[in-house]
C-alpha positions in Angstrom: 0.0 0.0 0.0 1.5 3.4 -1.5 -0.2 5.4 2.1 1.6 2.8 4.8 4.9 4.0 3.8 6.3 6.3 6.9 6.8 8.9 4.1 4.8 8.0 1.7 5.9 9.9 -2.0 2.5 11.3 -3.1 3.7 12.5 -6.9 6.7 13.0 -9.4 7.8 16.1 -10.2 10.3 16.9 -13.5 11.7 19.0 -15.8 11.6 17.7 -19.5 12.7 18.4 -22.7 10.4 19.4 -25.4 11.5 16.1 -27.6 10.8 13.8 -24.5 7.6 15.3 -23.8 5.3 12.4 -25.6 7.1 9.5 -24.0 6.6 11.1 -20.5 3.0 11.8 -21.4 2.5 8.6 -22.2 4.3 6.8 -19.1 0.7 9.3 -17.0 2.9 12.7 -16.5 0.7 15.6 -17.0 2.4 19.0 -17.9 2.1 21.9 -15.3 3.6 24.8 -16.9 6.7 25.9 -19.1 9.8 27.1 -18.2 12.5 29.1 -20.4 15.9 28.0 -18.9 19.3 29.9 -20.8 22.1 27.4 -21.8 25.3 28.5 -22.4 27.6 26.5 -25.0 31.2 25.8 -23.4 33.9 28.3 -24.7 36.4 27.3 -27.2 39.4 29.3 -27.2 37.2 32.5 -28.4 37.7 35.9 -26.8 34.6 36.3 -25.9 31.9 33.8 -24.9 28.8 32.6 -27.3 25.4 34.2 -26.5 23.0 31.6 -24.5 20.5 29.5 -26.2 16.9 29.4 -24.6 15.0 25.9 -24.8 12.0 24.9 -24.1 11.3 23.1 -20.4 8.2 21.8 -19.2 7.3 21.1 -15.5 5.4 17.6 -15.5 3.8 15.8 -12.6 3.1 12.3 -11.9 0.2 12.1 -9.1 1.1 8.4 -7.6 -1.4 8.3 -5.1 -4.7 9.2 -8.2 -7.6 9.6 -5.4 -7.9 11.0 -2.2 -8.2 8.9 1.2 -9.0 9.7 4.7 -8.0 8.2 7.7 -8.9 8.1 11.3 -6.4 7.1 14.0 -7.2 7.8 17.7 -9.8 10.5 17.0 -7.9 12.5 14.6 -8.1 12.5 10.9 -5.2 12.4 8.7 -6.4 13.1 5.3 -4.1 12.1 2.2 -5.4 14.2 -0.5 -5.1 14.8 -4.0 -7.0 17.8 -5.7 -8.9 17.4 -8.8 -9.8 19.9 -11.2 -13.8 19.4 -11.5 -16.9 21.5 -13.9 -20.7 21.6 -14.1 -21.6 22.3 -17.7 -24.6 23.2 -19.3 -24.9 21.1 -22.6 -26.7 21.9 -25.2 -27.8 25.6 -23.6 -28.7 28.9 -25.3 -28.0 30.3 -21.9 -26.4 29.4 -18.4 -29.1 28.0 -16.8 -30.4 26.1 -19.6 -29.8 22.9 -21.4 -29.2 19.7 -19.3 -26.1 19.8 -16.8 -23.6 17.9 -16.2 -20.8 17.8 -14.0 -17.4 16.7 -15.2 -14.2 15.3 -13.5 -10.7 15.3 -15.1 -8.4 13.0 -13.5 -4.5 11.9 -14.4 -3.8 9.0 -16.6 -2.8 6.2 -14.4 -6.9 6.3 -13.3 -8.0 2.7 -12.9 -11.9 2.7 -13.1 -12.1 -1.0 -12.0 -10.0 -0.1 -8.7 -12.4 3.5 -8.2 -15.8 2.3 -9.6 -16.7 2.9 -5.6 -15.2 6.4 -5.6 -16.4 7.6 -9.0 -20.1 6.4 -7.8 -19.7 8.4 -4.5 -18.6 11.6 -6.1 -21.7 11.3 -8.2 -23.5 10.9 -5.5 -22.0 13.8 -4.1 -22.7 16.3 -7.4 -26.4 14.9 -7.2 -26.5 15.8 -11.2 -28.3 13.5 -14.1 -25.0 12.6 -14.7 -21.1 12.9 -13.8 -18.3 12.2 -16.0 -14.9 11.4 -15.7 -12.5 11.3 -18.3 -8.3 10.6 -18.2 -6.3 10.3 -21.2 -6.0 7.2 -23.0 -2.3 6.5 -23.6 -2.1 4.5 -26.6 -0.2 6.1 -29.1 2.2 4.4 -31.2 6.2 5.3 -30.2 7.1 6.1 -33.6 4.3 8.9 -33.9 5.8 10.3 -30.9 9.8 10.1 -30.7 11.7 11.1 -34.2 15.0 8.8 -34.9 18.3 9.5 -33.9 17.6 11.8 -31.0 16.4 13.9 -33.4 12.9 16.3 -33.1 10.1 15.6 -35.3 7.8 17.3 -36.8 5.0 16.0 -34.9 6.4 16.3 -31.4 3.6 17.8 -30.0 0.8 16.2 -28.8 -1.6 18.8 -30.4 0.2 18.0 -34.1 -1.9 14.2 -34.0 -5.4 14.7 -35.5 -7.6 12.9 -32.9 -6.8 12.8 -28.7 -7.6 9.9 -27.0 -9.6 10.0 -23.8 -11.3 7.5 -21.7 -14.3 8.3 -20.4 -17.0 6.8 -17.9 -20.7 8.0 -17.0 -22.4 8.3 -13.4 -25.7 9.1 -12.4 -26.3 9.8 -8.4 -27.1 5.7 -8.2 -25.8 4.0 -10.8 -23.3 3.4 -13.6 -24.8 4.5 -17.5 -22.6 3.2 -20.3 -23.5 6.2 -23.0 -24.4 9.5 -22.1 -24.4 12.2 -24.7 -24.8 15.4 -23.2 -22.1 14.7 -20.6 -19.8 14.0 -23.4 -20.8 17.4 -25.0 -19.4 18.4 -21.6 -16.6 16.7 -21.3 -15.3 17.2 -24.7 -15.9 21.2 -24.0 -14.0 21.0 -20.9 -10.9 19.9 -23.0 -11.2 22.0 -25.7 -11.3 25.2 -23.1 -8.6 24.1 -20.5 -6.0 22.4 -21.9 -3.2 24.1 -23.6 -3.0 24.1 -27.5 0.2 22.5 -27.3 -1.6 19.6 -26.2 -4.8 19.8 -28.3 -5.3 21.8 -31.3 -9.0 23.5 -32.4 -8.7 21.1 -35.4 -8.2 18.2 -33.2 -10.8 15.9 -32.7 -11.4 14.5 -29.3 -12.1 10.7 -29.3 -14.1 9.1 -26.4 -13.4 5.5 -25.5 -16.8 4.6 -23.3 -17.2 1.0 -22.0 -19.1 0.3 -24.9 -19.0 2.7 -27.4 -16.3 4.8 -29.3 -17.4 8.6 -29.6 -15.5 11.4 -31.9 -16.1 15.0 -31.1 -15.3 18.3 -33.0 -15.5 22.3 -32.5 -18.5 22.6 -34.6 -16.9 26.6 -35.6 -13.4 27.4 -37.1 -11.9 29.6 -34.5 -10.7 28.8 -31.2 -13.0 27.9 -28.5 -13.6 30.6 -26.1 -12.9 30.1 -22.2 -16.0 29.3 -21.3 -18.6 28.3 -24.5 -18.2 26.1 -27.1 -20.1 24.4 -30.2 -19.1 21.0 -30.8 -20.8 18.3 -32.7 -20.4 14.6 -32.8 -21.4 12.1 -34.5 -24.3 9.1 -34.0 -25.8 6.3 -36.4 -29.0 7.0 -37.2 -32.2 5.5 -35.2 -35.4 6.0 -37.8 -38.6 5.2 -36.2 -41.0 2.3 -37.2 -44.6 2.8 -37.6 -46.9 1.0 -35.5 -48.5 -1.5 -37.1 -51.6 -2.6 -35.4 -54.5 -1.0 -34.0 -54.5 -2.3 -30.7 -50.5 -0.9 -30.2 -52.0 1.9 -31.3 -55.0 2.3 -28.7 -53.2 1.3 -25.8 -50.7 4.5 -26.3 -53.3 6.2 -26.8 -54.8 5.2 -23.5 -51.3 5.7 -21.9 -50.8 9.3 -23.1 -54.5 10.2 -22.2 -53.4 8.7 -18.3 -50.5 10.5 -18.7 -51.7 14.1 -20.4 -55.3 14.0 -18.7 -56.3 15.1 -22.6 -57.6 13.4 -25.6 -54.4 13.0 -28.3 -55.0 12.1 -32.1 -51.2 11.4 -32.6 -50.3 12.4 -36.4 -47.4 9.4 -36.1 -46.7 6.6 -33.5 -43.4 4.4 -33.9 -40.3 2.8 -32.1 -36.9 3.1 -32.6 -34.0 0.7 -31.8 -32.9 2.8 -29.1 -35.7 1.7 -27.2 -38.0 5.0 -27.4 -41.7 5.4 -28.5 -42.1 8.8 -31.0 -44.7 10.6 -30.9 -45.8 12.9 -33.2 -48.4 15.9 -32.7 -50.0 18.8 -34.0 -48.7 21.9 -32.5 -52.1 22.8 -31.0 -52.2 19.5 -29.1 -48.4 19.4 -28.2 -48.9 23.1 -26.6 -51.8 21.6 -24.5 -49.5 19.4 -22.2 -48.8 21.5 -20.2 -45.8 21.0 -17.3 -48.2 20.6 -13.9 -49.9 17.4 -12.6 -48.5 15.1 -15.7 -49.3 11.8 -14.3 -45.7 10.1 -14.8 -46.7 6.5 -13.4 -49.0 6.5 -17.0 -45.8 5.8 -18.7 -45.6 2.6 -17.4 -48.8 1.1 -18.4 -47.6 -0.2 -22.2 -44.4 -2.3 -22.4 -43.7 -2.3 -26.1 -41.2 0.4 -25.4 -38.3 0.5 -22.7 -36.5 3.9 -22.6 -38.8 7.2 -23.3 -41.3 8.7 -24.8 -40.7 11.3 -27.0 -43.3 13.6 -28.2 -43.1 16.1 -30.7 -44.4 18.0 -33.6 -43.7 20.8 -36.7 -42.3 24.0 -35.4 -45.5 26.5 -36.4 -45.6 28.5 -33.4 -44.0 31.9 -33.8 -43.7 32.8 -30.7 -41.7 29.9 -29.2 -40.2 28.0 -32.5 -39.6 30.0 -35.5 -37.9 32.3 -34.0 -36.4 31.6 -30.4 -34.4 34.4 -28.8 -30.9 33.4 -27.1 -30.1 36.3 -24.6 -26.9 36.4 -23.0 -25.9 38.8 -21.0 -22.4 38.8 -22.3 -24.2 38.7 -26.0 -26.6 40.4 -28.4 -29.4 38.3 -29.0 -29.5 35.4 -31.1 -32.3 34.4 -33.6 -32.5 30.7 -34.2 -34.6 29.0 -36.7 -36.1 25.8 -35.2 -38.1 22.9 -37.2 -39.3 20.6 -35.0 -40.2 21.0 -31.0 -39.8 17.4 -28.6 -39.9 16.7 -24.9 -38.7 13.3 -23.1 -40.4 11.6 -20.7 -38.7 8.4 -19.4 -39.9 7.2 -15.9 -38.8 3.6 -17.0 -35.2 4.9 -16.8 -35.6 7.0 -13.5 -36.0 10.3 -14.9 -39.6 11.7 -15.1 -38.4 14.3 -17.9 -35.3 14.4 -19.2 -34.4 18.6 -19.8 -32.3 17.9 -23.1 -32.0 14.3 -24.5 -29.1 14.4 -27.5 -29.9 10.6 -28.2 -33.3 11.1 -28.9 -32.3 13.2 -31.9 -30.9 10.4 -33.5 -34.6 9.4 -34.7 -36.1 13.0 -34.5 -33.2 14.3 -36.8 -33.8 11.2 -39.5 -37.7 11.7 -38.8 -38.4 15.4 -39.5 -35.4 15.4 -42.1 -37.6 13.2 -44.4 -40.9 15.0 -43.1 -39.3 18.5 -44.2 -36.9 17.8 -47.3 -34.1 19.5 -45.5 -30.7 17.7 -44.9 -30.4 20.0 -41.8 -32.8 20.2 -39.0 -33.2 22.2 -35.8 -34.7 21.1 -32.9 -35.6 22.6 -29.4 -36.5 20.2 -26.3 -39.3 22.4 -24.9 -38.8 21.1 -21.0 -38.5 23.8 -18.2 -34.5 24.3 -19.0 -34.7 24.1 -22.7 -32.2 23.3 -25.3 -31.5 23.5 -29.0 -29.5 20.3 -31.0 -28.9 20.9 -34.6 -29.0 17.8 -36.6 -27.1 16.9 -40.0 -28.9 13.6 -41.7 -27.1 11.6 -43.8 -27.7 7.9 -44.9 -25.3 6.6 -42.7 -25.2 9.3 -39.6 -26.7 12.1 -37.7 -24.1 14.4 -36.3 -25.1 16.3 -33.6 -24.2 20.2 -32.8 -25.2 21.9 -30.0 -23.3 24.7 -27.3 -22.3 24.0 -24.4 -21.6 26.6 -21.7 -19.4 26.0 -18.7 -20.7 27.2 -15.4 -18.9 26.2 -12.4 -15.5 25.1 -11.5 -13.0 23.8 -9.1 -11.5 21.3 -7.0 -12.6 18.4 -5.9 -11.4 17.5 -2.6 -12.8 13.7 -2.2 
């Protein structure tokens, strides 16, 4: 045990050169800062010395001890503690304050998520969000990619030179472990792109996510550098096309279930399922106005079993004042017009979530859905739950990327 040591040694600290810098990376060091240190040449026999040659130096760290621990001996605590650098972001937000939140945990590379499943569940716990995510990088790149021949620099000695970073990545909600969750990737992926240094990751570089079971690649959806706190990234999804209902007694049942639910006759437009588990519903913008937000009988949702994650219900954007044009304010920006095609909101008390406030899955049958309703490549959408949110979806045969903002509202360390 790395704590029963009399002086236990808590992290690394170095000073490396710029042409080592990958192979230290790769070994878990993480770089704190650069220095600019003068080197002079030796003298040979001239009268007067040669000038001195700055190089590059960076500070690196190696925690050794990745998670904090407490411990209680006589009455007194000694606490061996390592500080992590935490965020709560607001993905897929006009505003702060909008969009679904998520709070997200960047920890050092020698992370072991089979050793910490515990921990990572308790901080979770402790955030009390939908979800928590906690990403580290993934140190698999190829020595040759890294290290030129000969002791010699390469062109691509920088991390930020590759065109994808690797990250693992792992989702929480206050209870239990999710295996996909796309808005807290949004966030994570923003987190990157805002703190770390372009040194280490370019604007142009994409950020791959290796999840337990899936593989996610995102982008800065706009061509200049991220700002500090806001960015627009999109990633990519397969598509999830509904399929009709076929039979009239599917049909009645959901509409008994959404009557229970609603407490108002519905004459759904569309009814289908998708592979990912969700039930589509689609209204006319009269009736999906009608909902309403108080005294929705949730415990409705689970009176038909032909579907197992949400419902989604949704219709044509026609209402002026809160689709074809929605305003963005910002205080730190004029306002924004935004063209929106289609309006949705989530309901999925089968998953422990009455309504979900923005649901970037789901878009991966409303985008395919309203893209061949409308004749448009592109489509807009806005989840119209108390928080509200706006994805932008890009339908092709084979894939739906997904773009939406997210804003980061909160960070600092975590101490557990």
């Amino acid at each position: 045990n790395e704590t029963s040591l009399e002086h236990p040694i808590y992290k690394i600290v170095l000073l490396c050169k710029e042409k080592f810098l990958l192979s230290y990376l790769d070994c878990g060091f993480s770089v704190q800062r650069l220095a600019q240190i003068s080197e002079k040449k030796e003298e040979t026999g001239q009268q007067s010395p040669p000038p001195a040659q700055e190089q590059k130096l960076y500070y690196l760290e190696l925690p050794l001890i990745s998670s904090p621990t407490a411990t209680y001996e006589n009455g007194s605590r000694t606490i061996n503690q390592s500080e992590l650098d935490c965020f709560i972001v607001d993905s897929f937000a006009s505003a702060p304050g909008g969009g679904n939140p998520a709070a997200v945990v960047v920890l050092p590379a020698n992370f072991d998520p089979r050793m910490k499943k515990k921990w990572m569940q308790t901080v979770a716990a402790e955030f009390n969000l939908a979800e928590t995510a906690f990403c580290w990088p993934k140190g698999s790149r190829k020595r040759s990619d890294s290290m030129a021949s000969d002791g010699e620099e390469s062109n691509s000695s920088s991390v930020a030179s590759r065109k994808e970073s690797h990250w693992n990545i792992r989702y929480f909600t206050p209870t239990v472990e999710m295996p996909l969750c796309g808005h807290a990737t949004l966030a994570s992926a923003a987190i990157l792109y805002q703190t770390l240094s372009p040194r280490l990751l370019l604007p142009s570089t994409a950020i791959v996510f290796h999840a337990s079971e899936d593989v996610l690649t995102m982008r800065l959806a706009e061509k200049d550098a991220p700002s500090p706190r806001i960015s627009n990234l999109s990633m990519v999804f397969p598509p999830k096309p509904p399929t009709e209902l076929s039979t009239r007694d599917e049909k009645a049942t959901v509409r008994n279930m959404l009557k229970s639910a609603f407490s108002i006759d519905l004459e759904p437009l569309f009814l289908g399922l998708s592979d990912i588990g969700d039930l589509l519903v689609e209204l006319k913008p009269e009736a999906f106005n009608e909902i309403g937000y108080d005294s929705l009988n949730y415990k409705a949702f689970f009176e038909w079993d032909g579907y197992y994650r949400g419902v989604v219900i949704c219709c044509v954007a026609t209402n002026e004042a809160e689709a074809d044009a929605v305003e963005t304010e910002n205080e730190e920006e004029d306002v924004e017009q935004v063209q929106v095609d289609f309006l949705s909101r989530f309901f999925a008390p089968k998953a422990g979530i009455n309504e979900d406030p923005v649901t970037g899955s789901s878009h991966c049958t409303l985008g395919p859905y309203f893209s061949k309703k409308l004749g448009k490549e592109k489509v807009v959408g806005r989840q119209m739950s108390v928080r509200s949110g706006i994805i932008e979806c890009h339908v092709t045969s084979d894939s739906v990327t997904l773009t939406g903002t997210a804003i980061t509202t909160m960070n600092g360390r975590l101490y557990m």
